[in-house]
Each structure stands twice: as structure tokens, then as C-alpha cells.
N, C-alpha and C positions, 0 to 999 in steps of 0.2 A: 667656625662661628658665623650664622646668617646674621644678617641687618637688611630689614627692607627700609625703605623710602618714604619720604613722608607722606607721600602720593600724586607732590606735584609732578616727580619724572618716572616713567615707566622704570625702574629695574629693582634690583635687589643686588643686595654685594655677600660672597664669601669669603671671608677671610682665614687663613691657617689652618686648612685643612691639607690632609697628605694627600698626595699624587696628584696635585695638580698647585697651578701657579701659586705664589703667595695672595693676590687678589682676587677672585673673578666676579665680574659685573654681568650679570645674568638680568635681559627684556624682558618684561612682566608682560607685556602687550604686544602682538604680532605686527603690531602699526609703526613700533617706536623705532625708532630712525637715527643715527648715528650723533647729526648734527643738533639733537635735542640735549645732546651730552652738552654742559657745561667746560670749554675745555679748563678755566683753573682748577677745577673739580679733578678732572685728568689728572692733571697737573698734579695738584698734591697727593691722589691714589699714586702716581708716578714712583714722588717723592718718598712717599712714605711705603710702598712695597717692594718697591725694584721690577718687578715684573707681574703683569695683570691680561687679564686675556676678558675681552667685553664679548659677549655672546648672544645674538639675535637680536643684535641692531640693526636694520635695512641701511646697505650702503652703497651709494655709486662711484666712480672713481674721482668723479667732480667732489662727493662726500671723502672722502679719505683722503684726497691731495686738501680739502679744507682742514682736517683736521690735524695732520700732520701739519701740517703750515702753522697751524697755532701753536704746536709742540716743538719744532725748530726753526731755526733761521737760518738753516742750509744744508746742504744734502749731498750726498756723494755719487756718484755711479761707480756700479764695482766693473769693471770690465773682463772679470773672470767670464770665460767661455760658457755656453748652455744656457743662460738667460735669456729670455725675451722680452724686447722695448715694449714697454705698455705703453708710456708717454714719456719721452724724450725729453720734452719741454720742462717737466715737472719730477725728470728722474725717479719715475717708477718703473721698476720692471718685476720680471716673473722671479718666481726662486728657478734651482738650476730645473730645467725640464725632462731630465733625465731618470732612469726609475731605481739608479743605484744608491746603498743606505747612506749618510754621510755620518763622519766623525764628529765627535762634539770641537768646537771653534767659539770664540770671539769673532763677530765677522770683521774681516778685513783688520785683524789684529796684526796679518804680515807685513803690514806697512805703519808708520810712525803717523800719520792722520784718521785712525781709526775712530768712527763717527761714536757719538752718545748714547744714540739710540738705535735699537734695532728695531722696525715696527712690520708688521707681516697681516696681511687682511686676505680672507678666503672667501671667494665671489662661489667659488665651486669648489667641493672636494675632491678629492682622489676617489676611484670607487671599492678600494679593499686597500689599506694599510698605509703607509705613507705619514705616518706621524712626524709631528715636529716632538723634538727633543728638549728639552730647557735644562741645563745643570747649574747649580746656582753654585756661584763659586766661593762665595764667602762660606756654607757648609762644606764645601770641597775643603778650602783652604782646614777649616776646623775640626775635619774629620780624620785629616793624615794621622800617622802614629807620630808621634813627641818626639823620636827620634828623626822622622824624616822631616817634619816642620822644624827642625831644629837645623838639619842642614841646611836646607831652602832659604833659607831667614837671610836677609841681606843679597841674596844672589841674583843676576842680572842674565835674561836670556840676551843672546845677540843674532840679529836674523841679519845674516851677510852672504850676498851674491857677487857674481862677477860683474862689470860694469861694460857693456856694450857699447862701441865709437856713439852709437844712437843715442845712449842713455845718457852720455857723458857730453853730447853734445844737447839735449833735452834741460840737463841739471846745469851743466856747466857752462854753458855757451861753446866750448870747444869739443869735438870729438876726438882727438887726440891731446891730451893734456901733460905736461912734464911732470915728473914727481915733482919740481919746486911749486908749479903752479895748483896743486889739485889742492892746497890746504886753505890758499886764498880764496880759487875760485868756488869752494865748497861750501864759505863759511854762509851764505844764505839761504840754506837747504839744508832740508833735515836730515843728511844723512852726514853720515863722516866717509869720508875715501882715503884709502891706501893704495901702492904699487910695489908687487911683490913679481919678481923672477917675469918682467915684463909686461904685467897684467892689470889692471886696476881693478878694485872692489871696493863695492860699498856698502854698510852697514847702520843702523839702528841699536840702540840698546834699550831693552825694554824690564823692568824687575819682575821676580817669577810671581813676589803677590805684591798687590796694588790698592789703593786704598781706593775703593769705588767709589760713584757719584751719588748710590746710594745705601742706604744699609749700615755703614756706619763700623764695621771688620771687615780687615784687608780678605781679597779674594782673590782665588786663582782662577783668570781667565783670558786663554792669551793660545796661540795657533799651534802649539806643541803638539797634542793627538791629534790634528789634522792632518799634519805632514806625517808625521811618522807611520799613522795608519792608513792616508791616501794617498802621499804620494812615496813613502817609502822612502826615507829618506831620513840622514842621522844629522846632518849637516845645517837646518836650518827648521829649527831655532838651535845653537851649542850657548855652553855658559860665556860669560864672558870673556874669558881667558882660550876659547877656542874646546875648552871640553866639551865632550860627546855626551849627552842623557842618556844616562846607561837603561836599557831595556829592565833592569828588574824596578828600577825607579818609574818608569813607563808604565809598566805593570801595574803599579800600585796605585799610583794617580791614576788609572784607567779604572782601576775596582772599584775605588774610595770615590769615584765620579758614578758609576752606577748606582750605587746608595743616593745620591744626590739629584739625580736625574726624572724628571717626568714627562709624560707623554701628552702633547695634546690630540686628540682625538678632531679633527676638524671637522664642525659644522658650516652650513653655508652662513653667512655674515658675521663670522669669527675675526677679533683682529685683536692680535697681540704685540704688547708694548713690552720691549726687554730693556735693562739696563744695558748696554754692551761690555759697560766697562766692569762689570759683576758676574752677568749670566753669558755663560754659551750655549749653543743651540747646536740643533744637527739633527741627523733625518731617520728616519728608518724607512728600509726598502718600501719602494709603490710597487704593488703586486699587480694592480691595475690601475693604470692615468687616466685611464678615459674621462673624460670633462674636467681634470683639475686643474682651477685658476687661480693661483697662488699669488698674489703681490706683493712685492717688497718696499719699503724706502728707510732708506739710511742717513741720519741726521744727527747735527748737534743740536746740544737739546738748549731753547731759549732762555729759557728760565735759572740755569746758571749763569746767566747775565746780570741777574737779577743782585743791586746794593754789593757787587762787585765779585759776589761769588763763581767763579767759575775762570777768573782772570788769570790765565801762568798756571791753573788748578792741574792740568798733563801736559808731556809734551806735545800730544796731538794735537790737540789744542793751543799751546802757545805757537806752533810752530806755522798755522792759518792769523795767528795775530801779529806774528814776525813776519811774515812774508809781506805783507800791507805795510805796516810801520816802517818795517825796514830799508825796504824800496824806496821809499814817496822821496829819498836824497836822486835818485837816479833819474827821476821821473820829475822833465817840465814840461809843467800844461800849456805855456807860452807858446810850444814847438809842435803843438796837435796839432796843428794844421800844415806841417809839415809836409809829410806822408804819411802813408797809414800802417806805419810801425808800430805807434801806439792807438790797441784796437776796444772800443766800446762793445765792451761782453755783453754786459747787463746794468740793469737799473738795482740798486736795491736800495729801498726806502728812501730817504734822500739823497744819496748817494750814486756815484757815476762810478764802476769799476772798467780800467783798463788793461790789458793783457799787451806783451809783447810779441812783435808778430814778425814773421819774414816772409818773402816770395813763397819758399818753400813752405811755409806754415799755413799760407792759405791753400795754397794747393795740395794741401794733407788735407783739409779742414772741410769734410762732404756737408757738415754744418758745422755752423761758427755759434752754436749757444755753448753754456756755461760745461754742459755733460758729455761733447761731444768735440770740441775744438782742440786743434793740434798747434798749442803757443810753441814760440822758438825758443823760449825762455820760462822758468817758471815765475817769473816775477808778477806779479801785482800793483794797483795800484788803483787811489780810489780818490776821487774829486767830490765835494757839493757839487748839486746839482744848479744853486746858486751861481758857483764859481764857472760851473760849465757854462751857463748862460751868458754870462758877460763876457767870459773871453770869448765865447760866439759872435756877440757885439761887436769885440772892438777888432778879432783876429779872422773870422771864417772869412775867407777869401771865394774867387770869382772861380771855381774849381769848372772843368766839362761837364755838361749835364749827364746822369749816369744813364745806361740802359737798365731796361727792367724785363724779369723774369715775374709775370702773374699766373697762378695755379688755383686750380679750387684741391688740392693736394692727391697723390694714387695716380697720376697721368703721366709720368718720363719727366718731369721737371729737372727731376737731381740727373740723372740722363743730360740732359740738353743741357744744365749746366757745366756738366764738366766735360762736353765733348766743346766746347766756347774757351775753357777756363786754359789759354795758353798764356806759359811762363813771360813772353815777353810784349806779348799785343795786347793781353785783357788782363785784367785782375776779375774773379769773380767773386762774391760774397755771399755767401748762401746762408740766405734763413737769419739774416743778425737779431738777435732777440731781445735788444733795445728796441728796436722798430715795432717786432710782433708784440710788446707789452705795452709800446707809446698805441700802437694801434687799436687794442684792444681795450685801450681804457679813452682814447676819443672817439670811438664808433658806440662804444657804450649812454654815450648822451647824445642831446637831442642838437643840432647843427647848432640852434641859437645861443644854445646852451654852453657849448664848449668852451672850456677857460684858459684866458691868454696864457697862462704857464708851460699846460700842454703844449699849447701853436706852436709857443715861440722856442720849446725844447726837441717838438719835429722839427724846423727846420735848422735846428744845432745839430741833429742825429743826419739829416739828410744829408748836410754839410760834409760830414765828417764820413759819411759813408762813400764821398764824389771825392774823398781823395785819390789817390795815383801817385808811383814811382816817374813817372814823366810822362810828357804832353801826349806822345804817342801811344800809349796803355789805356785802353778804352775800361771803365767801371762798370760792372754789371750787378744789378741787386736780384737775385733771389729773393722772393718775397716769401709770405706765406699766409694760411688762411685769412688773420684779421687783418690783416692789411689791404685782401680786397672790399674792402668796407670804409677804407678810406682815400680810395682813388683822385678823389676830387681835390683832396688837401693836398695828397703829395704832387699833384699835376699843378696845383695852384704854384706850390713852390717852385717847383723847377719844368718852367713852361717848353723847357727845350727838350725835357728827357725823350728818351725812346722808348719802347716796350712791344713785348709780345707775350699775349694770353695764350698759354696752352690751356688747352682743356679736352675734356671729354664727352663723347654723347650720354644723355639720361641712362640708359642700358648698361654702358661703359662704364661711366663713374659707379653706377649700384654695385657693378659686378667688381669692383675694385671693393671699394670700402664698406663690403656686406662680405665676405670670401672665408674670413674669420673671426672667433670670438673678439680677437683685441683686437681690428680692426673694427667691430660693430660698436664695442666700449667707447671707440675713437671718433666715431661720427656721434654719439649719444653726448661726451661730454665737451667737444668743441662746438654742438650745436647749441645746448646748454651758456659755455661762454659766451658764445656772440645771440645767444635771445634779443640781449636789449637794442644790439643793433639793425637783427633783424626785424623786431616790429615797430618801428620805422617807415620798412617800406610796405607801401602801398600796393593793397594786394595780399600781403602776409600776416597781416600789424594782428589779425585775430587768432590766430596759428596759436595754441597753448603747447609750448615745447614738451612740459613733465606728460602728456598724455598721449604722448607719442610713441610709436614701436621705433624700431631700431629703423627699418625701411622706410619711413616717414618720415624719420626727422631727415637720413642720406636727402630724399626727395625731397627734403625742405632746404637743403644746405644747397643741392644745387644750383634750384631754383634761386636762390636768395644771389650766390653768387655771380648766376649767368647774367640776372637784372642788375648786376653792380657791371659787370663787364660791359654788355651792350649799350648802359649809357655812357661809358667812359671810353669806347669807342668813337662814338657819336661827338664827344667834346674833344679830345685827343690826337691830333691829328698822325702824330706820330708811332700810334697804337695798330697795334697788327693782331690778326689771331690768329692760331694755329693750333686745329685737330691735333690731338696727339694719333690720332691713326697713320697719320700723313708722317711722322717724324720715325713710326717705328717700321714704317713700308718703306721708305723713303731717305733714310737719314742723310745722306750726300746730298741730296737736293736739298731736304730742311735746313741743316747745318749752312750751306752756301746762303741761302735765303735769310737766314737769321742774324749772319755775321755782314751780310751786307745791310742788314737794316740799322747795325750797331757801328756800323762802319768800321769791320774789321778789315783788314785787307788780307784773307785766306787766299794763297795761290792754289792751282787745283793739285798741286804735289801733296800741299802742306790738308788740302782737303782729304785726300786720298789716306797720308800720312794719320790723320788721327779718326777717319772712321775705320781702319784697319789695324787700328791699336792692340786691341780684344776690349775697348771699353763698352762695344755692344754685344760682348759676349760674357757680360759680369753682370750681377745683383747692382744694380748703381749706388745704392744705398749701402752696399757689404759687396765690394770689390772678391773678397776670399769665396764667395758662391758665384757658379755657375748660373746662368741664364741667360738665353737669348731669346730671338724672334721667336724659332720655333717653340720652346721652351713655354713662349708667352702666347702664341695661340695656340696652344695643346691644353692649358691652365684656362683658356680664357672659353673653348669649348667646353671643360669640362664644370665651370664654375657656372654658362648660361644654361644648361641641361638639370645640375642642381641645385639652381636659384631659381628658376625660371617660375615657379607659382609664386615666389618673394617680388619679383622684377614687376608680376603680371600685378599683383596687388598694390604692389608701390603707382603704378601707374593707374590703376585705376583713381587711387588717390587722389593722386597729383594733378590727375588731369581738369580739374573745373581752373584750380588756379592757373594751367600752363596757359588752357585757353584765352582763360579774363585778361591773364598778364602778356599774353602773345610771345613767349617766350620760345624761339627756336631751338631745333636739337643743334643749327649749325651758327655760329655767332658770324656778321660782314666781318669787313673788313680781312678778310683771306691773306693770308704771306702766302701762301703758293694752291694751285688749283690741282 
């Protein structure tokens, strides 16, 4: 069944037609653009079909992290292998990038927090085959024969593993736990544990049909023909009781799923909405990848918020509402300023959320945001942001002023952070993303303009980031992009801090963050975020970001930042800059130079000691990949060779502003020559 529009919005919608989604929203106009969608409009195609695939709406990833943001209020990272980070910040990444077919699945149905939504957006296709799958499970469930629906009815898959000292110490606080204690220490995490013939495990129980979020008849959709067909394995999901899913039962749900199953065909600015807790998905073989940019983001969906629906509705769900509620007895705010055990993850809406943290948690932690931080504990916990403020008042204390790590980002930062990051002289903090979202919502207004709430919640966050396990543990903040846009505010606060700008020459930084597609997505829609703060400055304030290539806005973002540096130089006394050329030529002399600006006190053992770790001979960012120096000028010739008509263009560009703005390739103020 068609239905067009009334004409105010470019599309047309189909509804219940075979071999394809139950909704699809087809662009009438090659202009019409994602964010022209209405999202409660979404919203109730959502509701009312389970799954809808919108087609030839132009979209950026700035568009699709909007849009999904209106559709949930939090998001998961799946840290299954073969993915690529698109944005970190906002938990989107790639599907797997591999060219084998996948099994139909619930995503991330293996685990008891399985998200609401599955959403999937195609910037570029596959070039021959490579279909996504959809089986809707509520016709799955309906289609079995009467006798096998008849057995299933009531029955409970259970996905149980063994429990690793890591995992046990992750969930439990202890790594070695006694059978007396696994039942207490267990009870605030969603799994259950056992110890059997000296082993511990833990498990979930999940029912084999469930009553979705939408649709309205129970469905079958949950990681049984994933495992059994990819990873081969009889053992996870079994029924309750420990029984095996007998292969002729497999069989039959594998058939009775083919009947139910359609293909999407990907066009470019495709982006499909599934129920998770209804539809599974899965892949058929890519004959050929070449260009396909597949995005993911995983979320609960907001709108079962809505007049209480969705409250206790799964346990995946009750169990991110238990972790919060349940904790807040463990958890006094009176004692944040204690140490920084209890650590500011993130802002969300009015809200302060804390994570618990150990020594060893930040030194897992290559960044400390929401998708990527290593807590010592799974606990939670969540303040007004009222509340945070006053006990700021009456409790932040006279902490060391921290050192600072400045980047324009792609330069050895996560490098140079953690060759500093020692167990017992430093704490360092990389990337806190309370900071980068306090920062990018005051650089987004005009200086006069900025409202005491913000001020006075930077210098709650600043506070609270200058903690330390004792006097002698120097604090280092890694920063990140919008926070150099706010230099002035955080120097204002703490006039004693130290810091050193790494950075990169014009050539250098293009040849980083132009190198690949997600890396170009990356300079588009961070230059995008900080627009408002960029015209501002003087010299740029004409610059219209959306008419920019990918190599112009990089040349804009530099520029913007080197003139946020060089004047923060100039007022700073305590600010240093350092080429990142000089750290990757160099690292024993940069390292010695840096810890002495931070007043570490590195002996030359203990120098020797950790540039000879292999930590410069790893991905800094992905510890498990090789790379080093050589590594990186063998990549860094081979990327100026084919960039270099991009590099030559971008510069042509750039150059009336580098001039006007007298902006250096080299920043003063030098930490080593």
C-alpha cells in the first residue's frame, strides 16, 4: 500500500508489501535531507511498524547522531571484534568489515542489556551483494508448526560462560570469590553465578519468545542461530535446565526463518530502524567491499519512557535502572572530593553520572568516555547537577593545579599520554567527556554571553578532575578537540596549571585526518560542532562550514586551533608546545622534558624503563596492533605521495587566511629544540 505526503515533506511511504521492511519511507526530491524528517513522526512509524528502512534522504554523521539521539537516550558499543570506531564520542561504528555472510541474530542479544533499537545508515554500499537481512520474529514465532510452538511455549534459553578472575573481579569486586560469597556479591548485576568442581560461571536467562516493544505477538529473537551457525557451538544459548537445542529443532527455526526473512538491497543514504527486541538481522556474503560504509548505533529507545511505559518492561532494561537506583546507598557525594574513586563519566540532561574507579581502572582506561572506560566496578551512580554544584561550594577543596595535555587530535597525544601515565607519580585522565561536552556547549556562545551555570559547573568538573591519591601523584588532563576553545576559562580557573600543546605541521595534521574515509567523516562533523565557536574568531567568523570539502574544513580546524594555542601561549606562562615530530624522533628526550614540566620526578632507569616497554611499538589507541616509527614514516610517505594534489589544494585555500592571521607552521614557546 503507497501513501504520499501531503507535500509539505519530500517522501512517500509503503506500507505491507512482501520482500521488503514493513514500512518504507521513500525521498520524492533528491534535496530532501534526513533532518527534515519529523522525529515523533519516526517515532510513531517506529511504533506502529517495528521495522522501516527511510531511503534517499541525504545524510551526514552529524545528521544521523541527531537523529538517533531524538530516537534514544543511550547507546551501547558492542565491542565484538571487526568493527570500526566512526565516533567514539557518540558510539557509532561500522558493521563487522569483514566480507563473510552472517547468521540471522538479535544484536547483542548474548548479553542481558540488549539495546531497543537496532539502527544501520549507508553513506556507501557494498559494490556486488552484501545484503542486510531482517527476519521478523513475531512471523517466525507464528509460522512454526503447532507442535513445536507448543513445545517452546514457556521455555527459558540460558546463555552461561565461564567466569574469568577478570570478569569476576569486573562484576564482583573480588577476583577470586568463595562459593559463600558469589551469591551476595552477585546480587547487583545481572547475571547469576555458580561454583562447580572449582570453577565459577555465570549466566542469564532469557525466554525463547518474548513479548516485543512492538507489534503486539510474542517473537522469536534472541542469538540461537548465531552461535550455532557461527561460532559452532551447542552450549550457548541451552534450555534452562542445561539442555542442548537439538539440531533437528535448529533446522526447523532456520527454515521457518527463511520464509520470514528479507533483503535490503543498499542504496547510498539508506537508514534502517529495527525493533531489536522483534527483528533479527544478519548479512549475506560481500562479493565485493570496495567503498562500503555501513554505520551502526545501538540504543534504548526514549519513547518507552513515555507515561511510564517501558519502566521493569525487560530485564535488559530494568537491569540499567537497577544499577543506578540500587547503588545511590553505596554512593556519598559528601566524599567526591575525597579521591577520584568516584569518577565523572558524563553529563546527561540534568544529571551528573559517576562510575567507580581504581588505580588500575584508569590505567586500563586509553579513554575515560561513556563507550570506552575500563570501571573497577560496574556500579553507577547519578547526582543533580544542582546538587553537584553546591557541594562544589561548600566541599571542593584547594587540590594541585593539574597538568594539561592540549591536541588538535591524530598527533601522538594518546602516545604521550600513557608513556606519563605511571602507577605511582601520575594519575592521567584522558579525554573526560564531562569536560569535552561542558566545553563544547561554552565555546558555542559568544564570551559575554556565557551563563554562570556553565562557569560555575567548569570549575566543579575542573575540581573534581585535580583530585589525586596523594600529594605526591601529579594529575594530568588529556584534553580534547572542544576544549581548545576554551583555554582561557580553564587557565582562568586554575592559574597554576601546567600544560603542553602537542601538535602537528599543516601537511602533518591533513596527512592524518584526510588518510581515510572515517577519518575525513571525522574532521567534517567535529568542524561542523565547533562552527559556532569558530566564528568567533577573527579572521574566520566568514568561513560557511556546510560549503566546505573535506580538506577545507581539516584547514579550517587547524587553523582555528593553532590561533586558540598561540594566544594561550602568550597568557600562560606555564604552557609549552611540542611538535609531535620531536616526540616520535625523539621520545626519551620528549618524555624527560615533559615530566619535568609536570614535575614528575622520572629517574633515567625509570626513563629508559618505560620508553622500552614496547608502548612505541603498539597502535596507542589499540595496544593489540603493531606499529611503530618505522611503521609510521613508511604510512606517512605513502599517504604525502597520494594526498598530495588534496594537501596542494587545501593550501592553496588556506593560504590568504594563514597569511592575514600570521599563523605559524611552528607554535613559541618550544619544550625542547
Amino acid at each position: 500500500m503507497k501513501h504520499s505526503n501531503d507535500g509539505a515533506t519530500p517522501w512517500e511511504l509503503t506500507a505491507g508489501e512482501a520482500n521488503q521492511l514493513p514500512l518504507v519511507v521513500r525521498a520524492t526530491q533528491p534535496s530532501a535531507r534526513i533532518d527534515q524528517l519529523d522525529p515523533d513522526t519516526v517515532i510513531d512509524w517506529i511504533k506502529t511498524y517495528g521495522g522501516i528502512l527511510l531511503r534517499g534522504f541525504r545524510f551526514r554523521l552529524s545528521s544521523f547522531e541527531r537523529l538517533t539521539s531524538q530516537l534514544c537516550v543511550d547507546f551501547l558499543f558492542n565491542e565484538s571484534p571487526g568493527r570500526e570506531t566512526i565516533s567514539i564520542e557518540n558510539q557509532i561504528q561500522s558493521v563487522d568489515l569483514g566480507p563473510a555472510p552472517f547468521a540471522l541474530h538479535a544484536e547483542m542479544a548474548r548479553v542481558p542489556w540488549r539495546p531497543d533499537l537496532a539502527i544501520f545508515a549507508c553513506f556507501s554500499p557494498p559494490s556486488v551483494k552484501g545484503e542486510t537481512l531482517a527476519c521478523d520474529g513475531t512471523k517466525l514465532a507464528d509460522s512454526l508448526r503447532t507442535e513445536t510452538r507448543d513445545y517452546l511455549n514457556g521455555k527459558v534459553f540460558r546463555y552461561m560462560q565461564e567466569a574469568s578472575p577478570e570478569f569476576c573481579k569486573k562484576w564482583l569486586g573480588v577476583a577470586n570469590p568463595s562459593e559463600e560469597e558469589l551469591q551476595a556479591l552477585a546480587a547487583n548485576t545481572p547475571y547469576q553465578f555458580f561454583m562447580q568442581d572449582q570453577k565459577i560461571y555465570y549466566y542469564f536467562l532469557a525466554p525463547v519468545f518474548e513479548q516485543p516493544l512492538t507489534g503486539g505477538r510474542e517473537a522469536f529473537a534472541n542469538f540461537l542461530l548465531f552461535t550455532r551457525d557461527m561460532h559452532k557451538t551447542r552450549t550457548f544459548p541451552t534450555f534452562a535446565d542445561g539442555e542442548e537445542i537439538s539440531d533437528e529443532l535448529c533446522d526447523e527455526i532456520r527454515e521457518v526463518a527463511k520464509s520470514c526473512t528479507i533483503e535490503v538491497r543498499w542504496q547510498r543514504n539508506d537508514i534502517v530502524i529495527l525493533d531489536n527486541s522483534r527483528f533479527m538481522h544478519g548479512r549475506n556474503e560481500v562479493v565485493v567491499a570496495s567503498g562500503r560504509q555501513i554505520w551502526t548505533r545501538f540504543g534504548y529507545a526514549g519513547f518507552l519512557h513515555e507515561n511510564g511505559v517501558g519502566k521493569n518492561l525487560k530485564a535488559w532494561r530494568c537491569y540499567r535502572d537497577l544499577n543506578v537506583d540500587n547503588s545511590i546507598t553505596d554512593f556519598d557525594p559528601r566524599r567526591l572530593w575525597d579521591s577520584p574513586e568516584q569518577y565523572l563519566v558524563q553529563f546527561d540532561g540534568a544529571k551528573a553520572c559517576f562510575a567507580h574507579m581504581d588505580r588500575d581502572a584508569y590505567l586500563q582506561s586509553i579513554f575515560t568516555n561513556v563507550s570506552r572506560i575500563k570501571t573497577a566496578t560496574p556500579q553507577q551512580w547519578t547526582l543533580p547537577l544542582s546538587a553537584l554544584h553546591e557541594l562544589y561550594a561548600e566541599l571542593g577543596g584547594e587540590q594541585a593545579a593539574p597538568g594539561f595535555i592540549f591536541h588538535p587530535a591524530h598527533c601522538g597525544s594518546t602516545l604521550l599520554a600513557r608513556l606519563l601515565d605511571h602507577k605511582n607519580k601520575s594519575l592521567v585522565i584522558r579525554e573526560p567527556f564531562a569536560l569535552r561536552q561542558l566545553a563544547a556547549r561554552i565555546a558555542s556562545e559568544p564570551p559575554h554571553l556565557e551563563d554562570e551555570f556553565s562557569k560555575q559547573l567548569l570549575a566543579a568538573v575542573l575540581s573534581l578532575l585535580s583530585r589525586s591519591w596523594g600529594a605526591d601523584q601529579k594529575v594530568i588532563i588529556k584534553a580534547n578537540v572542544p576544549v581548545n576553545f576554551i583555554l582561557p576559562q580553564i587557565f582562568a580557573y586554575l592559574p597554576g596549571a601546567s600544560g603542553i600543546i602537542l601538535y602537528a605541521s599543516f601537511e602533518g595534521y591533513l596527512l592524518s585526518v584526510l588518510k581515510t574515509p572515517r577519518h575525513r567523516q571525522w574532521v567534517m562533523n567535529i568542524c561542523a560542532e565547533m562552527a559556532p565557536a569558530i566564528r568567533q574568531i577573527a579572521g574566520l567568523s566568514g568561513i560557511v562550514n556546510d560549503e566546505l570539502e573535506a580538506e577545507q574544513a581539516a584547514s579550517l580546524l587547524w587553523m582555528a586551533q593553532m590561533n586558540q594555542f598561540r594566544q594561550a601561549i602568550s597568557n600562560a606562562p606555564a604552557l609549552r608546545s611540542l611538535n609531535c615530530e620531536r616526540l616520535f624522533e625523539a621520545p626519551k628526550k620528549a618524555l624527560e622534558a615533559t615530566a619535568k614540566l609536570f614535575a614528575i620526578d622520572f629517574s633515567s632507569e625509570e626513563l629508559d624503563g618505560i620508553v622500552n616497554s614496547g608502548m612505541l611499538s603498539e597502535y596507542a589507541k589499540d595496544p593489540t596492533q603493531k606499529y611503530d616509527e618505522a611503521s609510521r614514516l613508511k604510512e606517512r610517505t605513502q599517504l604525502a605521495a597520494q594526498l598530495k594534489p588534496v594537501i596542494d589544494s587545501a593550501r592553496s585555500w588556506a593560504e590568504p587566511f594563514l597569511q592575514a592571521m600570521d599563523i605559524p607552521d611552528e607554535l613559541p614557546g618550544n619544550l625542547i629544540f
